[in-house]
C-alpha positions as CSV (number, residue, x, y, z in Angstrom):
1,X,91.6,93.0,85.0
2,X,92.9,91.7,88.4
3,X,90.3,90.3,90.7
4,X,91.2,90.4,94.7
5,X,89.3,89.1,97.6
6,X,90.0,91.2,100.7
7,X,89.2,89.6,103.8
8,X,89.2,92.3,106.5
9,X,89.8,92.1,110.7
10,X,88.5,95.1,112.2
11,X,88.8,96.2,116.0
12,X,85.8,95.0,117.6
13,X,82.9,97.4,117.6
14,X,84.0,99.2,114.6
15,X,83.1,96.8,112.0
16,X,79.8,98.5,110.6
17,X,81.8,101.8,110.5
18,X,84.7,100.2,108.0
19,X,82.0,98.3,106.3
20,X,81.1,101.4,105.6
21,X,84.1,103.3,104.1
22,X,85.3,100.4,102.2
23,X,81.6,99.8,100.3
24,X,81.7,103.2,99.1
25,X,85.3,102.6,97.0
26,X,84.5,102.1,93.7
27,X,87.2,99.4,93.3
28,X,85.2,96.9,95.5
29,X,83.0,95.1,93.6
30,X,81.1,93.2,96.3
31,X,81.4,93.1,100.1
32,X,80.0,91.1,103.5
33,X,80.3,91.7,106.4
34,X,80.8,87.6,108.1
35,X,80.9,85.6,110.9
36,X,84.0,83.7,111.9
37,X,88.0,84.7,111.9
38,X,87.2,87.8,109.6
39,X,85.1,90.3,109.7
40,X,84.4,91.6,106.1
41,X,85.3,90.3,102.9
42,X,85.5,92.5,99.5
43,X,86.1,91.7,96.4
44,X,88.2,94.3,94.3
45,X,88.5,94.5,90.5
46,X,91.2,96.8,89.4
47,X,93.3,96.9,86.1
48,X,96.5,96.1,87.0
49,X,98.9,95.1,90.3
50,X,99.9,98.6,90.7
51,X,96.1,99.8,91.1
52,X,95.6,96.8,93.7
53,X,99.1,98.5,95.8
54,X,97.3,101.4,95.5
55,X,94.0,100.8,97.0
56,X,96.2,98.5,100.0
57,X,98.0,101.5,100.1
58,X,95.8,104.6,100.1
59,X,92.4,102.9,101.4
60,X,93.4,99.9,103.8
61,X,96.5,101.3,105.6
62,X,94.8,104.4,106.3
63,X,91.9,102.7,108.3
64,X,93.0,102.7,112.0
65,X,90.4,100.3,112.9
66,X,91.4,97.5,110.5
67,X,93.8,94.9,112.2
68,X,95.0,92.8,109.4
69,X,93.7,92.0,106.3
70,X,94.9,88.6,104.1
71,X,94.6,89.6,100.2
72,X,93.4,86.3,97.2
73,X,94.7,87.5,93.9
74,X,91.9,84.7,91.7
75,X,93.7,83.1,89.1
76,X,90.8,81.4,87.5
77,X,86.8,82.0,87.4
78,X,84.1,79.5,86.1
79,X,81.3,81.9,86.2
C-alpha cells in the first residue's frame, strides 16, 4: 500500500467546495482543511503508483479551482 499526503491550494473562496469533493473519494484516508501556504491536506492510501497517477489524474486535474498541489509519497511510519 502507498501512502500520499496531498497538500492542496485552492482559488480563494472555493476551498469548502473542494474540501468537499475530495473528502468524498474513497482513496483519501484523512483530510483538513489548514491555515497557512495550503489550503487542505489529504492523505491518500492506494495500492500501487499507478492508482496514485490515477487519482492526480482523474480527481485533481479535473478540479478547476485547485491551483497547485505538492504530493509526500511516506516512506516510513512509526504508528
Amino acid at each position: 500500500m502507498i501512502e500520499a499526503f496531498v497538500l492542496v491550494v485552492v482559488k480563494p473562496g472555493n476551498e469548502e467546495k473542494v474540501y468537499e469533493m475530495l473528502r468524498k473519494d474513497p482513496r483519501v484516508k484523512e483530510d483538513y482543511r489548514v491555515y497557512g501556504e495550503y489550503d487542505i491536506i489529504l492523505r491518500v492510501e492506494v495500492p500501487t503508483i499507478d492508482e496514485l497517477d490515477k487519482f492526480h489524474d482523474e480527481v485533481l486535474r479535473r478540479i478547476p479551482e485547485i491551483e497547485m498541489t505538492e504530493t509526500l509519497i511516506a516512506s516510513t511510519y512509526r504508528g
